[in-house]
N, C-alpha and C positions, 0 to 999 in steps of 0.2 A: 306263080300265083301262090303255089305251097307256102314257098321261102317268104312271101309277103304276108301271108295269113300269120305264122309261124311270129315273125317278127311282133306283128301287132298285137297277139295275145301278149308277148312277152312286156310290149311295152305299155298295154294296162297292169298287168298283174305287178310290174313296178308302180305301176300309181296308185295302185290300191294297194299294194307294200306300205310306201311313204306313207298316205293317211293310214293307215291303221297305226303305222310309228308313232306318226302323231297322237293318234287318238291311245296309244299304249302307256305316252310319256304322259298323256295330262292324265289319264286313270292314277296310276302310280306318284303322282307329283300330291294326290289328292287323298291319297289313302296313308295310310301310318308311313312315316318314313323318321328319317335319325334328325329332320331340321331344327327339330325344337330344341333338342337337346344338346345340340351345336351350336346351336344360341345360348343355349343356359351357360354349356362353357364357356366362351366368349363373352359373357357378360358377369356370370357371378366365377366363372374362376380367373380367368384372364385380370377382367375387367374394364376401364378405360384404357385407351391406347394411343396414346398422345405421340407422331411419331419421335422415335430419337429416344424413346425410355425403353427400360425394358421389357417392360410391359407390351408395347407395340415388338419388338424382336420376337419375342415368343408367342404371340397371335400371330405375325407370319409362319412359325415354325409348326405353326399350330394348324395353318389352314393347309400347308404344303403336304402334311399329314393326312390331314382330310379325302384330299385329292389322291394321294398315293393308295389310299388304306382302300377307295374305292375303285382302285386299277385305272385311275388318270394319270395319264403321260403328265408331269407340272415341274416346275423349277423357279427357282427365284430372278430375276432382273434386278440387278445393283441399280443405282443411280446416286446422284449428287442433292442433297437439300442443303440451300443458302445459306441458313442458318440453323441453328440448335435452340430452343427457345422452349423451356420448361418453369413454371412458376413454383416456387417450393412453399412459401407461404405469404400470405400478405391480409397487412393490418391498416385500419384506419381512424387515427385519430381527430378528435372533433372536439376545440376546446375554443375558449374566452369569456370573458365577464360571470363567470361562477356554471360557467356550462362545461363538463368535460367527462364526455363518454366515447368508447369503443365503437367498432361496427368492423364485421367482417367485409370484405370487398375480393371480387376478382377482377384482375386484368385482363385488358386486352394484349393478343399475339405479340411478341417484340416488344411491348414496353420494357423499360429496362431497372435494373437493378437499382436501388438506393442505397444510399450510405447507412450508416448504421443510426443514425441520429434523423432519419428520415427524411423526405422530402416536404417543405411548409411553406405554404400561402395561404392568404386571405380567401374565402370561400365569396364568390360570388354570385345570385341566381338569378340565372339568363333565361329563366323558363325554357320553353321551347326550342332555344336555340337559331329563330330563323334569322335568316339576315337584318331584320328589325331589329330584333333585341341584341343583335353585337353593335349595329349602328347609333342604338339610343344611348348603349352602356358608357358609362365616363373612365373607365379605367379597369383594363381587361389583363393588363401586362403584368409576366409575376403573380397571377392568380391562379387557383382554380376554378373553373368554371362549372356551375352544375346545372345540368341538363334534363326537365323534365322528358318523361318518355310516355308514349298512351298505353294503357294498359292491354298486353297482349294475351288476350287468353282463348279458348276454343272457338268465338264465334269472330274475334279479330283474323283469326285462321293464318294461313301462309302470306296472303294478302295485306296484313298488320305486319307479317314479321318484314317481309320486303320493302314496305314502307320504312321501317325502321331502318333498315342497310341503306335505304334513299337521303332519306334524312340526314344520315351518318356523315356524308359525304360533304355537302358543304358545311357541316356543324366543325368539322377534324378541320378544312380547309381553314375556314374561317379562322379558326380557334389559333391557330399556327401562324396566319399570318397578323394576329393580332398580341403574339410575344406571349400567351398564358402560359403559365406552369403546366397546366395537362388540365384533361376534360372527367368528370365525374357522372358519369352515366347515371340519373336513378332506373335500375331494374324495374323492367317491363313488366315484370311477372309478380304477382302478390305471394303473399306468407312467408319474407325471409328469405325467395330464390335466387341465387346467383347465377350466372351464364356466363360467355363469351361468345366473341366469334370475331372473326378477323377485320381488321382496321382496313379505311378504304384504299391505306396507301400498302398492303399486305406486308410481304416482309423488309417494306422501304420505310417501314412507319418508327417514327424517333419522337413520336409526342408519350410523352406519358399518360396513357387510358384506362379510367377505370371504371367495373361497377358496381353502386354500393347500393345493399337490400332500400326495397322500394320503402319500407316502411319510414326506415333512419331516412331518407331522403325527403319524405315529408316533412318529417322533425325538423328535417338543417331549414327547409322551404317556413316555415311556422317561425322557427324562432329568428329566423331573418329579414321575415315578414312586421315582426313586432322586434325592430331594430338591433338584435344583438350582433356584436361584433365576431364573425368565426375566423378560425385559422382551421385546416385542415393540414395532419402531417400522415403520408402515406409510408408504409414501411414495408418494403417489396423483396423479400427475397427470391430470385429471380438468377437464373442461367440465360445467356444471352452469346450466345459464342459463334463460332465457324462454324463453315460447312461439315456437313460428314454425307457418310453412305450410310444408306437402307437401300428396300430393294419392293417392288412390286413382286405379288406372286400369280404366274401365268401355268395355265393348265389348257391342253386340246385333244378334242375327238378330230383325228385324222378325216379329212372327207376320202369319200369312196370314188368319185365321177372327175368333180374340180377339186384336187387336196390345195392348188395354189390360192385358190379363192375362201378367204375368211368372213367368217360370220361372228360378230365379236360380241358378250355380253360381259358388262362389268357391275362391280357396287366399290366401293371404297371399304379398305379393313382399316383405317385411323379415327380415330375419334380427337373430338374433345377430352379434357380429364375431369370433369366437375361429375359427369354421371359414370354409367359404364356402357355407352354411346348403344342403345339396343334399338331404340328405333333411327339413330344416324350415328352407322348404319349396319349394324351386326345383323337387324335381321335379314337383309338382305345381300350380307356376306354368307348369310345360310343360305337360302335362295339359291345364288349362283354355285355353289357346293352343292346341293341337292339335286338342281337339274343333271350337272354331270355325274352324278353320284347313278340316279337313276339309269338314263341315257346308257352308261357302261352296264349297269346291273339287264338291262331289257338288250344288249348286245344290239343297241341301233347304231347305224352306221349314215350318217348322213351324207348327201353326195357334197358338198363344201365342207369343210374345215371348221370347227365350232368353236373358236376360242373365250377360254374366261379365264378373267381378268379382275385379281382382285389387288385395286392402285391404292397407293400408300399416300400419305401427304397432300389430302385432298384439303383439309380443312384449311389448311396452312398457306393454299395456294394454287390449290390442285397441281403439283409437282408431280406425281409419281404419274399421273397421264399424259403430262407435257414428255415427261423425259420417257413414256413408249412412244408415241409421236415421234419420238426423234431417234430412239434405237429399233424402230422398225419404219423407217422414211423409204427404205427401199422397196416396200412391199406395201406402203399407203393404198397405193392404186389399186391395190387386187383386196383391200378391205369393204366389202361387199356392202355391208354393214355394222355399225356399232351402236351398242342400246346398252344405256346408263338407269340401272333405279334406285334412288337415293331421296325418299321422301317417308319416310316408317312402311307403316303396314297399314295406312288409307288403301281402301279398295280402288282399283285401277281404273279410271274412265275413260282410258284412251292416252293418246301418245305424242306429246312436241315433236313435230319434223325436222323442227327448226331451221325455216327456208326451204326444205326442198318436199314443194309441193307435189313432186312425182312419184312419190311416196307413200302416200294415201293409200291409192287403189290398190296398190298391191299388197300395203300393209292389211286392209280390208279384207284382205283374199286369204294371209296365212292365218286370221285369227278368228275363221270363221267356225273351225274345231272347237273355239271356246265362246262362241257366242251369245250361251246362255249363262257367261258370268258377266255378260254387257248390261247394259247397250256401249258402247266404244265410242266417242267422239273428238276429233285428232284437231289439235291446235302447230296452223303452220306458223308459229314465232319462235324465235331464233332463244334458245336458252342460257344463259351466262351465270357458272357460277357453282356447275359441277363437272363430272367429268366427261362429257361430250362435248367440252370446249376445244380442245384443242384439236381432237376430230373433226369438228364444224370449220375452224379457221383453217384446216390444213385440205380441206374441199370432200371431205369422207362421207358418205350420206349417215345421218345419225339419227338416234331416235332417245329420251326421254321419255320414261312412265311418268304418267301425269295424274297422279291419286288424289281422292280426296284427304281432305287434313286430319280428319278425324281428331287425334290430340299431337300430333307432330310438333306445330309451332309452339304452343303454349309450355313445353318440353327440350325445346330444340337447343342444343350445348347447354343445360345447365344439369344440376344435382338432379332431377326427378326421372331423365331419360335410362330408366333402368327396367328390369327384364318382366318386371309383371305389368308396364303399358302397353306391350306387345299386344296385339289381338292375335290372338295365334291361328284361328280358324278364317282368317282374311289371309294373312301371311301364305298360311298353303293353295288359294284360291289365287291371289297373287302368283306364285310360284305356277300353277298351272298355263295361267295365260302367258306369262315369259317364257315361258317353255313350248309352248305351241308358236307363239311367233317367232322364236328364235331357229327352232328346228322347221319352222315352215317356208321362214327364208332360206336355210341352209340346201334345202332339197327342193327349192324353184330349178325349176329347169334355164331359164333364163333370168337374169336381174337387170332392166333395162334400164341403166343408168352408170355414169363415170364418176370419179373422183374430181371435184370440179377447181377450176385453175382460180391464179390469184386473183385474176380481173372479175369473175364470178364470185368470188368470198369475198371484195369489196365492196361490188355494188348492194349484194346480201346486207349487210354493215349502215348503208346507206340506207337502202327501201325500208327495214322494219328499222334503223333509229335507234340500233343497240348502244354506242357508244355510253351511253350514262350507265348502263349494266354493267357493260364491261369497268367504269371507274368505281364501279360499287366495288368490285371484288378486286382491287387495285390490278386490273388488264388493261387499259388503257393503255397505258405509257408504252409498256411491251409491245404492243399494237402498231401504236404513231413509230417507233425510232426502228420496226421490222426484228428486233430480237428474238418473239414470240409469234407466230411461227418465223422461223428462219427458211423460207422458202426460196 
């Protein structure tokens, strides 16, 4: 009876251990820490970090320091990216019938280089782009085509911008199999803003795309409206080459009970190059540096394994999660959990399960130490298009922060995603709740759920009707021929 008394004190004053951890790491997550300033590096010294420049080399070297400097175990992960694809300058002319001016433009990913005397065709405007208006058009071949866009700004929110990768998709299809020169995006965003973001067909994409400031887009829309005749000549210089290596940078608090069982938390450290990617996604490469920064600093020791994971090549493709997926396929199984945040610094409202509806309750249960940064309410639909994808199709239970937009979209890949959009006093607020449900999974005594097999990640596929998501972010094809996952 001693020996059982004995036992069971020992085995509350562990539970009351754990939550006070917990409660120790969201104190500290929420009071002065180095995040901010880990961001300022990363955006104003660093600055964009496009993978394959140097720039991105030295934000990994950067963050692997971080982790070290805080007494985290961390190392790099090489991997392979398809291609090298870096834009050095690009220009757009706009000339005929005594019309002849400039406009800056950016490219989309994988467009390719032009001769030095440029790329030139007839400007055609297809409005909208829907299948209507390529069926009405008389002659599409050897053009370019320009494509009105809706204007995305704070109240169109994430909602607008998704729209627009939807749209995207049959506009590229279309455009391609109607012989044009390449597609002319007017920018979604007002006053002069340029952006990017990846083509539907990613790094398979051979159409030349581009986007030119919304303002010049009306111009070509007007003077073509009152018949003049335009030629468009783009002048791209552009790197288009082989693959190479980079590398993901991974960092773990050892667990103390299950060290085999991982609890995974990632952000992406690559950017776009138009800003210097602070809310997609530096701030939240601080974020995952902060928690373990803390975590080590308060000497917690979680009873699972806490790994962070900061993947390279997200933007591009999401490569740098495909290829841990695949250099840690032997230990999939025993990844407990994986949670992706990748949306700025909107305040948190809860979490994509995406599919695995067994997930809820228990997510309910670690995040109840923060429940007065809620209310929390969990969307079970499947997410495609960061880095919990390859998680998800490989049967791993995963989770997505799901924030509000605050000014995310209206910012997202272009010139204004820089370091003073940040909220910074949400960012740590943020930081707190991934840190209590992260640490609050790690130190579950039980996780009652498996890595689910491939007949379960198909019919997932089937029931929520992902398939046009996944051809947004060119995953598709990967999908149907089984190269992505290779299971």
């Amino acid at each position: 009876m001693k020996r059982f008394i004995l036992i069971l004190l020992f085995s509350v004053q562990s539970i009351i251990c754990q939550a006070n951890d917990v409660q120790k790491l969201v104190n500290a997550m929420t009071e002065h820490t180095p995040i901010i300033n880990d961001l300022r590096q990363l955006t104003d010294e660093i600055g964009s970090r496009l993978t394959g420049t140097a720039a991105n080399e030295k934000s990994l070297d950067w963050a692997l320091s971080k982790f070290k400097k805080a007494g985290v175990k961390a190392h790099k992960e090489t991997f392979e990216m398809p291609r090298a694809w870096v834009e050095h300058q690009a220009l757009g002319i706009v000339s005929g019938d005594s019309i002849d001016f400039t406009t800056q433009v950016a490219t989309m990913p994988f467009t390719s280089a032009t001769k030095e005397k440029g790329l030139v065709a007839n400007i055609i405007d297809l409005g909208k782009g829907d299948a209507r208006a390529f069926k009405q058009a008389k002659q599409l071949k050897n053009s370019w085509l320009l494509i009105e866009t809706a204007l995305l700004d704070d109240q169109a929110g994430i909602h607008g911008l998704f729209q627009e990768y939807l749209d995207f998709v049959g506009i590229e299809k279309r455009a391609q199999e109607a012989g044009a020169t390449g597609i002319i995006y007017m920018s979604s965003r007002p006053k002069n803003l340029l952006y990017r973001h990846l083509p539907s067909k990613g790094a398979d994409n051979k159409l030349p795309i581009i986007v030119i400031e919304r303002e010049q887009a009306l111009k070509i829309q007007r003077l073509l409206a009152h018949n003049h005749q335009l030629s468009f000549t783009a002048k791209l210089d552009i790197s288009n080459e082989a693959s190479y290596q980079t590398a993901n940078v991974i960092a773990e608090i050892k667990g103390s009970q299950f060290p085999d069982e991982i609890v995974l938390i990632g952000a992406h450290i690559d950017s776009f190059d138009l800003g210097t990617g602070a809310l997609d996604n530096g701030s939240n490469v601080s974020l995952v540096i902060d928690i373990a920064r803390q975590m080590t600093r308060l000497n917690i020791r979680p009873k699972r394994t806490i790994r962070f994971a900061l993947f390279n090549g997200e933007e591009q493709g999401l490569f740098g999660s495909w290829a841990y997926t695949k250099q840690h396929n032997h230990e999939l199984s025993q990844h407990m959990i994986a949670s992706t945040i990748d949306i700025g610094t909107g305040k948190i409202t809860g979490f994509f399960t995406n599919g695995r509806a067994e997930v809820i309750p228990v997510l309910q249960q670690v995040l109840n130490p923060v429940k007065s940064l809620g209310p929390f309410e969990h969307v079970n639909h499947p997410v495609v298009g960061t880095d919990n994808y390859d998680f998800m199709m490989n049967g791993v239970a995963n989770l997505v922060a799901n924030q509000k937009d605050a000014n995310y979209a209206s910012n997202y890949h272009a010139e204004s995603d820089t370091f003073e959009k940040v909220d910074q006093q949400q960012l740590k607020l943020n930081a707190a709740v991934m840190a209590a449900m992260t640490l609050g999974f790690a130190n579950l005594d039980n996780i009652p759920w498996q890595q689910q097999n491939s007949q379960q990640i198909e019919t997932m596929v089937k029931q929520f009707d992902i398939e046009t998501s996944m051809k947004t972010f060119g995953l598709y094809k990967s999908w149907k021929n089984k190269t992505r996952p290779a299971r």
